[in-house]
C-alpha positions in Angstrom: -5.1 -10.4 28.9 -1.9 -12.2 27.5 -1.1 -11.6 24.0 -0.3 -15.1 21.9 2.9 -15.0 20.6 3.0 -18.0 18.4 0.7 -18.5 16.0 -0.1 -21.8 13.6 0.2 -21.9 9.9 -3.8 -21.7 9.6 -3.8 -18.7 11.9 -0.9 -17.0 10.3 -2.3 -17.8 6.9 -5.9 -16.6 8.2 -4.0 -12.9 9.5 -2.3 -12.6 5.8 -5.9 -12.8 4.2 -7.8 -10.4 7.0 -4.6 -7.8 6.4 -5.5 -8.3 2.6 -8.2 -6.2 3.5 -7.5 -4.4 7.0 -4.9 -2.8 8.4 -3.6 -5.6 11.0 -1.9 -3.8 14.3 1.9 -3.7 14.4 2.7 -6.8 16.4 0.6 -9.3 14.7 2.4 -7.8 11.3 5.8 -8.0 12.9 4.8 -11.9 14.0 3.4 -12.6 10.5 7.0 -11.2 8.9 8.5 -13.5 11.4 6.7 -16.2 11.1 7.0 -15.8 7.1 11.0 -15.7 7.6 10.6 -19.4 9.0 8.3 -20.9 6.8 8.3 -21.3 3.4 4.8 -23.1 2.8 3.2 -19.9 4.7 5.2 -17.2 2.6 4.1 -19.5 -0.9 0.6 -19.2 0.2 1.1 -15.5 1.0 2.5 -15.1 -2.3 -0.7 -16.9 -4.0 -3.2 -15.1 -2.1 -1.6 -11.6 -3.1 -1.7 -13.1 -6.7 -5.3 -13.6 -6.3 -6.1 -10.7 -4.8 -4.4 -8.8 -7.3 -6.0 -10.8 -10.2 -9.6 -10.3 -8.7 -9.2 -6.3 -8.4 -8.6 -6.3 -12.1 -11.1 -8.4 -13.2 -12.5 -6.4 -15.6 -9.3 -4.8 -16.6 -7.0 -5.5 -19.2 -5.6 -8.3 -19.8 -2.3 -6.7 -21.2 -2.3 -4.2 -17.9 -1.6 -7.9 -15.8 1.1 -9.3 -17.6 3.3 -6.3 -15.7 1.5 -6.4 -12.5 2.9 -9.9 -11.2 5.8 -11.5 -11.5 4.0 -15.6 -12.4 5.3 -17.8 -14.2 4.5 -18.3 -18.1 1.8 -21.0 -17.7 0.4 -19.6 -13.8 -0.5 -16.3 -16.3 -1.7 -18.2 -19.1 -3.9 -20.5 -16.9 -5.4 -17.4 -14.9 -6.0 -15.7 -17.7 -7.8 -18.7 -18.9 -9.6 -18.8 -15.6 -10.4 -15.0 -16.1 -12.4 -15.6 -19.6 -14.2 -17.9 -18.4 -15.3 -16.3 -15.2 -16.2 -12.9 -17.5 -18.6 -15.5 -20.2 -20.2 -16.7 -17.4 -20.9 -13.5 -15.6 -24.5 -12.4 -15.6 -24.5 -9.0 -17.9 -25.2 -7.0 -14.8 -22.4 -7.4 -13.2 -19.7 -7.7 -15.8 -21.1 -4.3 -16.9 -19.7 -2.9 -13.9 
């Protein structure tokens, strides 16, 4: 079997989300870091996505602990920690509890 060696924005952007959350193999890593060094839509939608991921993880944490966690821009922060309220009220008891 061949292995791809170029890979579209959407698939690139799909391996950045699945190594969010796996261990991707050494090629498809190196490709993804090349890949990234070419295209700057791809390494902003990396750089959201590892904002979001981070945010999520600390859902329940506190707010102060985030302000050092990621370097965003005043009003990015402000509006995710805007976001973040709101998700928490409307959280059913049972799991904000958690």
């Amino acid at each position: 079997m061949m292995f791809k060696w170029i890979f579209n924005c959407q698939e690139i952007n799909r391996m950045i989300s699945v190594g969010m959350d796996t261990e991707l193999p050494l090629m498809q890593r190196m490709l993804i870091r090349l890949h990234l060094m070419m295209c700057r839509s791809c390494t902003q939608v990396r750089a959201q996505l590892i904002s979001l991921n981070a945010y999520g993880r600390f859902l329940g944490s506190d707010e102060a602990a985030l302000d050092n966690l990621l370097p965003l821009a005043p009003e990015s922060r402000r509006r995710m920690k805007t976001r973040l309220r709101q998700a928490r009220a409307e959280m059913p008891e049972s799991v904000a509890d958690i």
